[in-house]
C-alpha positions in Angstrom: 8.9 -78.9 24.2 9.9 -81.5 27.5 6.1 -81.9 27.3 5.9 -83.0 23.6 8.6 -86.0 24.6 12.1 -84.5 23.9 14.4 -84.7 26.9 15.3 -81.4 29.1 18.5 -82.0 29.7 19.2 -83.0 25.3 17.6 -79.4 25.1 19.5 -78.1 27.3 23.0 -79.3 26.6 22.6 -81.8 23.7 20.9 -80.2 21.0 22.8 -77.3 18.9 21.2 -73.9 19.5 20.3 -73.7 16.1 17.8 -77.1 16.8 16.2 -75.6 19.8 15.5 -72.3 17.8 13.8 -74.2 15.1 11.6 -76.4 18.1 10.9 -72.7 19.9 9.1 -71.7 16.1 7.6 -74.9 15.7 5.9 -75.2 19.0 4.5 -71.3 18.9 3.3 -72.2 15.3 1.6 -75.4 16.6 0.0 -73.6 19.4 -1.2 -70.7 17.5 -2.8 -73.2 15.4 -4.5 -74.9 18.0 -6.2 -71.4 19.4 -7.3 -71.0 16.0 -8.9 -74.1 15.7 -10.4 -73.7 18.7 -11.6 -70.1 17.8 -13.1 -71.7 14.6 -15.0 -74.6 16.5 -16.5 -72.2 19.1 -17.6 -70.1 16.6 -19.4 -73.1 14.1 -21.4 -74.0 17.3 -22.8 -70.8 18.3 -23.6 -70.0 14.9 -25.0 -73.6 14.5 -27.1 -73.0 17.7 -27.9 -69.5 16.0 -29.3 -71.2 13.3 -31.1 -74.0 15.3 -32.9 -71.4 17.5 -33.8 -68.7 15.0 -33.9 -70.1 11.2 -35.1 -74.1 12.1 -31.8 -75.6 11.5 -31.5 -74.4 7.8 -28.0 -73.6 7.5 -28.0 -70.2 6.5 -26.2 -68.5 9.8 -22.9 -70.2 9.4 -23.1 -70.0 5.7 -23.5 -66.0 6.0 -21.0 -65.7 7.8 -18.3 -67.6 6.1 -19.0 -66.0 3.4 -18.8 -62.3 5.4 -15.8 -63.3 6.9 -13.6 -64.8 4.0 -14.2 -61.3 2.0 -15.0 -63.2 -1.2 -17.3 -60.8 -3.2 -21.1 -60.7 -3.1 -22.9 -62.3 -5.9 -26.1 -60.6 -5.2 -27.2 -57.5 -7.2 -26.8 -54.5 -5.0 -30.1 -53.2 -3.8 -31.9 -49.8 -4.6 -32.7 -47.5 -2.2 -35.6 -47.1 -0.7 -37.5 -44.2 -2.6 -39.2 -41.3 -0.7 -43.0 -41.9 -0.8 -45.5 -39.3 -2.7 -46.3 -38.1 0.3 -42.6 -37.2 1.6 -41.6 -36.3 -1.5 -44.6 -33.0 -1.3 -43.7 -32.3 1.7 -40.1 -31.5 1.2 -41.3 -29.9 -2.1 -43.1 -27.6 -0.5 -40.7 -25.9 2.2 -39.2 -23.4 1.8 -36.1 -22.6 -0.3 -33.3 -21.0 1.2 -31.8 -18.3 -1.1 -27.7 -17.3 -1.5 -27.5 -13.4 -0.8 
């Protein structure tokens, strides 16, 4: 707190407890704040260089993952699954069945 401009020695003897308790919170919220913003600004680069280097600058990396990481729900239809070819499908058809005793 010295370093954001208040005085040592007023935080020392000068201001009440109850002041200095309140400037602690303050300052760990501010600071926490600043690693996430930093966390944030890392993270829209590399996905920006991401997107550069593998999708020619269209966007789509960062806007994936926003939307990944913010939970919101998926607007998209959910997707079949994949169905077993003909050929598969025969194959398992054609083994044999195991039978309960």
């Amino acid at each position: 707190m010295a370093s954001q401009g208040h005085d040592l020695y007023q935080l020392i003897d000068g201001y009440p407890a109850l002041l200095v308790k309140g400037l602690v919170e303050a300052t760990q919220i501010r600071s926490r704040h600043r690693l996430m913003e930093q966390g944030v600004s890392m993270t829209v680069a590399v996905t920006g260089a991401l997107d550069l280097a593998f999708n020619q600058g269209k966007g789509k990396v960062l806007e994936n993952w926003l939307k990944e990481t913010s939970g919101e729900e998926k607007s998209e239809p959910p997707q079949e699954r994949p169905k077993m070819s003909d050929r598969a499908f025969s194959h398992f058809a054609a083994m044999p069945r195991r039978t309960a005793d």
